[in-house]
N, C-alpha and C positions, 0 to 999 in steps of 0.2 A: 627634518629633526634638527634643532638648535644644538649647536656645540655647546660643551662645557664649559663654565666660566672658569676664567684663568686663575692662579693665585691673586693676582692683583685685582681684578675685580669680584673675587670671591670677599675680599679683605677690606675692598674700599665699600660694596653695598655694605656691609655689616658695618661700616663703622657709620657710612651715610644714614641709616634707618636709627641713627641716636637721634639726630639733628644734628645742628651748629652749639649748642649750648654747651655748659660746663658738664662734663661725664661726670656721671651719678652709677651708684652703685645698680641701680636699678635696670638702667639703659645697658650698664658692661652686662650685666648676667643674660638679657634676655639677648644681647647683637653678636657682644664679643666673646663672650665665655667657649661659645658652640665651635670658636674655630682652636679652642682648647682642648676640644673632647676630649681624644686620648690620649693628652699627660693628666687631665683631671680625673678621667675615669679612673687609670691606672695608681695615681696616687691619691684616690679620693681620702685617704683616712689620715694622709701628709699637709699640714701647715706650713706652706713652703716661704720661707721667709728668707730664703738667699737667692732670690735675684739678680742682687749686686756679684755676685760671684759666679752663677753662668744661671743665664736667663732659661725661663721657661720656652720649649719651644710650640711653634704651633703645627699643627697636624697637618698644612699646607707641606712643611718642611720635606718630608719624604716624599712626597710626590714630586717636588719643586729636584730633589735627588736623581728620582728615578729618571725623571725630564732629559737629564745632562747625562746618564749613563745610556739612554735611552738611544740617545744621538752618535753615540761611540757605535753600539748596536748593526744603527741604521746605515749609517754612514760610513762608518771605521776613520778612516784619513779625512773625509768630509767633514767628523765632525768638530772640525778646527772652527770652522763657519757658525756654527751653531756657540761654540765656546767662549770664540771670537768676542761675538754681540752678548755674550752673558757677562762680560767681562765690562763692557763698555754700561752696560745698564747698571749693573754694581756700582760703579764708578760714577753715573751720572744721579744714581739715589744718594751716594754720598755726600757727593758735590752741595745737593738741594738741601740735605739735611744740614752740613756745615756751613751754606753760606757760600761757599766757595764761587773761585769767579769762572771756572770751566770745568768739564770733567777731568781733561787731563792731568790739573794741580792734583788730583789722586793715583798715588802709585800702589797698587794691590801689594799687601806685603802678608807671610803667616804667621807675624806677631809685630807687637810694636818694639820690640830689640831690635828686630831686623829693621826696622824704618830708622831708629837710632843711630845703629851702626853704617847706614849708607852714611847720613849727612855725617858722621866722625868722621867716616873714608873720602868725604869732601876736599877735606884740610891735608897741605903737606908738611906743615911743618905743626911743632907738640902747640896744643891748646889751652888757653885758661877759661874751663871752665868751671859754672856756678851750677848748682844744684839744692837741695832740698836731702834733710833727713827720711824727707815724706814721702821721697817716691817709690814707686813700686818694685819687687827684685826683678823684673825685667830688665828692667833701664838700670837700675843701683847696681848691680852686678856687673854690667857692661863697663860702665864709669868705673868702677872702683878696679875691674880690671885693668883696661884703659888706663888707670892711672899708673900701679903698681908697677908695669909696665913701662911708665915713665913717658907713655905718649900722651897724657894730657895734664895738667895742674890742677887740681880738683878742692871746690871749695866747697865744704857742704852746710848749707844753713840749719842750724839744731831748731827744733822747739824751743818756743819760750818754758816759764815754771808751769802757765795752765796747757802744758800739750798743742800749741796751736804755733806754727808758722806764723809769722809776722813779716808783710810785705815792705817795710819799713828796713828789718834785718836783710831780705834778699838783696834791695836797690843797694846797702849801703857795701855787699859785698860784691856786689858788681864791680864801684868805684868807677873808677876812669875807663880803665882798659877792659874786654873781658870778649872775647870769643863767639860763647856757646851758653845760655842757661835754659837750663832744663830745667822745667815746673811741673807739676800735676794742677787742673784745674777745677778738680775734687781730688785731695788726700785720699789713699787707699785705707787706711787704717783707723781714719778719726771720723773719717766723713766730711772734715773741714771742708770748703768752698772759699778757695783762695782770693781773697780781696785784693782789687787793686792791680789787675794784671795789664791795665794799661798803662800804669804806672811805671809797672816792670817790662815793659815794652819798649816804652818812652827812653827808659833810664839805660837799658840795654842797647838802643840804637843810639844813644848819643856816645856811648860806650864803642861804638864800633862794631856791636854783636850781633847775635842774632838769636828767636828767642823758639825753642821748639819744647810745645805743649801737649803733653798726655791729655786726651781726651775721652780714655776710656772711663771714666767716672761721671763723666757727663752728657756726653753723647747720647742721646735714646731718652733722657730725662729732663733737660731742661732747656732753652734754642742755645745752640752754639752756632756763634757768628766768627767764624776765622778772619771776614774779608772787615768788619768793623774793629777786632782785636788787633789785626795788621799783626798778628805771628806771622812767624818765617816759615814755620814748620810745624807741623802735629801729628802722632801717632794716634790709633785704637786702633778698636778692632769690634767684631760683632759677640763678642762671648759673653757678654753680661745684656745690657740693658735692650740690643737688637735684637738678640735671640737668635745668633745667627750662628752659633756655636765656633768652638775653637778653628783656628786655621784663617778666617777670614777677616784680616787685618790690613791695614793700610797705613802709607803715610801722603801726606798735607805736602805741597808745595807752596809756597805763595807767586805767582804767574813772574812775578821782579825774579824769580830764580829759576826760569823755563824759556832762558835766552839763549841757554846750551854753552854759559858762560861755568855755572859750577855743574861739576863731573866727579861722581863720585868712581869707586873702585871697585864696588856692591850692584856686580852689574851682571847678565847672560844673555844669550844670543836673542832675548826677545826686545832688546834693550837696541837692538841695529836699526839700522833703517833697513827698514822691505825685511823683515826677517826670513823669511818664508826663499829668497830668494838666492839667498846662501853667499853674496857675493861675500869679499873679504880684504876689501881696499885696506892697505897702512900707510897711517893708522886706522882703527877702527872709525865706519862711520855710524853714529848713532841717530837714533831717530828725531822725530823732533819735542820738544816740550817736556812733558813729565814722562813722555813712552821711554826716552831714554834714563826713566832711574827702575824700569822692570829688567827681571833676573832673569833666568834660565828657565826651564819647562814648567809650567804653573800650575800647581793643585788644578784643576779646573771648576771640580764639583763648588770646593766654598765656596765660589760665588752664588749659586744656585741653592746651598743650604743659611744662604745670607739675605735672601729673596724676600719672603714672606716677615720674616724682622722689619727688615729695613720699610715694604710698604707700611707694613701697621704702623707705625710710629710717624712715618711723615702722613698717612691715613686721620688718625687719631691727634696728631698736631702737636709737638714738643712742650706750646704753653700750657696746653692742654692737659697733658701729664702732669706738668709741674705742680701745677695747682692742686692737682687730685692727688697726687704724691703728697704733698704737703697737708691737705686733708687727711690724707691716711696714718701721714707720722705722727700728727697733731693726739690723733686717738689713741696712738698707743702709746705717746709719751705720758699722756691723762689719765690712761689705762693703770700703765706702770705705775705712778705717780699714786695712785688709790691704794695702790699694794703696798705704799714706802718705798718706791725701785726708786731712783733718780737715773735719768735719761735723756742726750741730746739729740737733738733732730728738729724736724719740722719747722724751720725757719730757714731764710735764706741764704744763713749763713752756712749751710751744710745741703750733702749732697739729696740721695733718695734713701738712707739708709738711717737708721735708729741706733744709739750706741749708747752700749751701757759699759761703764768703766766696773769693772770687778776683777780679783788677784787671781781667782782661778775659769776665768774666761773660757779657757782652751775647754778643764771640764765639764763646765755649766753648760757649755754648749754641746758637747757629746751627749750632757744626761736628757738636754731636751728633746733629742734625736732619740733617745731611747720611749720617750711622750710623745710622739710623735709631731715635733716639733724642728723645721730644718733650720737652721741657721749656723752662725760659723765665727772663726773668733779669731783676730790678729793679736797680742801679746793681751794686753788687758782689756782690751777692748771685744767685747760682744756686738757682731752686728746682723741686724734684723732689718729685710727689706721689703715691705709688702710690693704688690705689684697693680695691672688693672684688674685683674681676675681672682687675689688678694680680697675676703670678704671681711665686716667687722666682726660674722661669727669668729672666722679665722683670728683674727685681732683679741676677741676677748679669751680665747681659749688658751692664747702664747702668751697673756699676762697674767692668767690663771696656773700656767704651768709655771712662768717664772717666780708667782709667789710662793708657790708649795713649794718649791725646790727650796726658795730661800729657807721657808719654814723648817726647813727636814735635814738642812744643811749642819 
């Protein structure tokens, strides 16, 4: 009797049996939809259009769950073993999806604050750092702490009059000197797709700095290449576009900082060398590379509910999305566009989400939820993010529901 195929080759035949070509509506419904079934079944009469806000998961996911409880089970203290290697696989999908130059430049973290605040606890003495109106309350909240606090100097670059960060504004608030800037490399709120971040890299190290990028807006949707952008540092996480639900976070080393030279503070016993082994030399001796920026006793499961995400998408191939992404925003900016909506998106210069500027955002978006329409809304900003499983019916019905609404408004 042949074994069962695994998640990973359950995920790679389905995506194999498209071809190589550019994914087509046609090819997603009949390969990929099926590893959909049971959030599509259950939300069949849902136009899911938040995405960008925690991903759809695939039905692989709970089995890929039960795997890793499975092994507590079987094993109890054994199944460190089994944990062990799920931990290293997570890390080595990572790796391939960002470009990265090993797996250890990834440190598992269960949000990108926590990946923030190790490289803070880097630094001994107060910082000047640069930041972004734009970034997300993970990180904004840390910083703005951090500041108040008086541990670091905090600059934060505003929006121009059209809404949009300007790389231009960031370099020049860099200046000479500057620490630490913090960027997003899709805006959470506008969808922006920040231009220029070599620029801001460039202008950063000659600065003395170093430059650590949110990649949770982009990661899962478009290639991100760490090792050609030469960041220092970068958070996400799998809750949007991997599908890998909350908890299963990370941050970026660049290998120039895995010489055991910076040591943060954001540290627990898995963080030792030989941990397992209990010794307790002083000072502490840490592991080597990026093991020494992991913490104390580690969720285990996330990595295993990060599984099935992370294949699909290096599966299905980054450019790959992008393009179809951008087909997809394409139709329903055109969509909108018939209605009278006016609508940004489907260009390069934005991420994978559609955005509609309107004064009461917050409610337009609850009434479409009550149409059966999901999506979700940052200050004025409405945003809508189809996905691969995302069909054009689904597209014409959430431009349909947004014209009536306008109409009846």
């Amino acid at each position: 009797m042949n074994a069962p195929l695994s998640t990973t080759e359950r995920i790679e035949a389905a995506v194999a049996a498209m071809g190589p070509d550019a994914l087509t509506e046609a090819g997603l419904s009949t390969h990929v939809a099926r590893l959909f079934a049971r959030t599509l079944g259950e939300t069949r009469d849902l136009v899911y259009l938040a995405n960008h806000s925690l991903g759809r998961p695939l039905d692989a996911v709970e089995d890929d769950v039960r795997e890793g409880i499975a092994a507590w089970y079987a094993r109890l203290g054994g199944a460190w073993d089994a944990w062990s290697d799920e931990m290293e696989a997570f890390r080595t999908r990572l790796a391939l999806l960002m470009n990265a130059a090993r797996a250890d430049c990834i440190a598992p973290k269960t949000s990108a604050g926590q990946g923030l605040r190790a490289i803070l606890n880097t630094y001994d003495t107060k910082l000047r750092i640069v930041a972004t109106r734009g970034e997300f309350d993970s990180l904004d909240v840390i910083l703005r702490e951090y500041a108040r606090r008086d541990r670091i100097a905090l600059t934060l670059v505003e929006a121009r009059d059209d809404g949009r960060i300007d790389t231009t504004d960031i370099v020049e608030a860099v200046g000479r000197k500057v620490d630490l800037v913090v960027v997003s490399e899709v805006l959470f709120n506008t969808g922006q797709r920040l231009a220029g971040l070599n620029e801001i890299v460039a202008a950063t190290h000659r600065a003395g700095g170093r430059v650590l990028l949110d990649v949770y807006h982009s990661l899962g949707v478009f290639p991100v290449d760490v090792t050609a952008l030469d960041v220092d540092f970068a958070v996400g996480g799998s809750y949007k576009y991997l599908r890998g639900g909350p908890g299963a976070c990370f941050l970026y080393l660049h290998p120039r900082h895995l010489t055991g030279v910076l040591r943060t503070l954001d540290i627990g016993w898995f963080a030792k060398h030989d941990p397992f082994s209990y010794a307790r030399p002083d000072p502490p001796a840490f592991a080597e590379g990026g093991d020494a920026f992991l913490e104390s006793t580690p969720p285990v499961l996330t990595w295993y509910q990060a599984r099935a995400g992370q294949v699909l998408v290096r599966a299905l191939g980054p450019a790959r999305v992008r393009a179809y992404s951008l087909e997809q925003q394409r139709t329903l900016v055109d969509l909108l566009g018939r209605h009278g909506i006016a609508a940004r998106g489907g260009d390069e210069d934005h991420g994978a989400f559609v955005v509609i500027d309107h004064p009461r955002a917050v409610a337009l978006s609850r009434s479409l939820r009550a149409h059966g329409i999901a999506t979700d809304a940052r200050g004025r900003n409405l945003r809508l993010c189809p996905d691969v499983v995302t069909t054009a019916d689904d597209l014409v019905r959430a431009a349909e529901a947004l014209a009536r609404l306008g109409r009846d408004a």
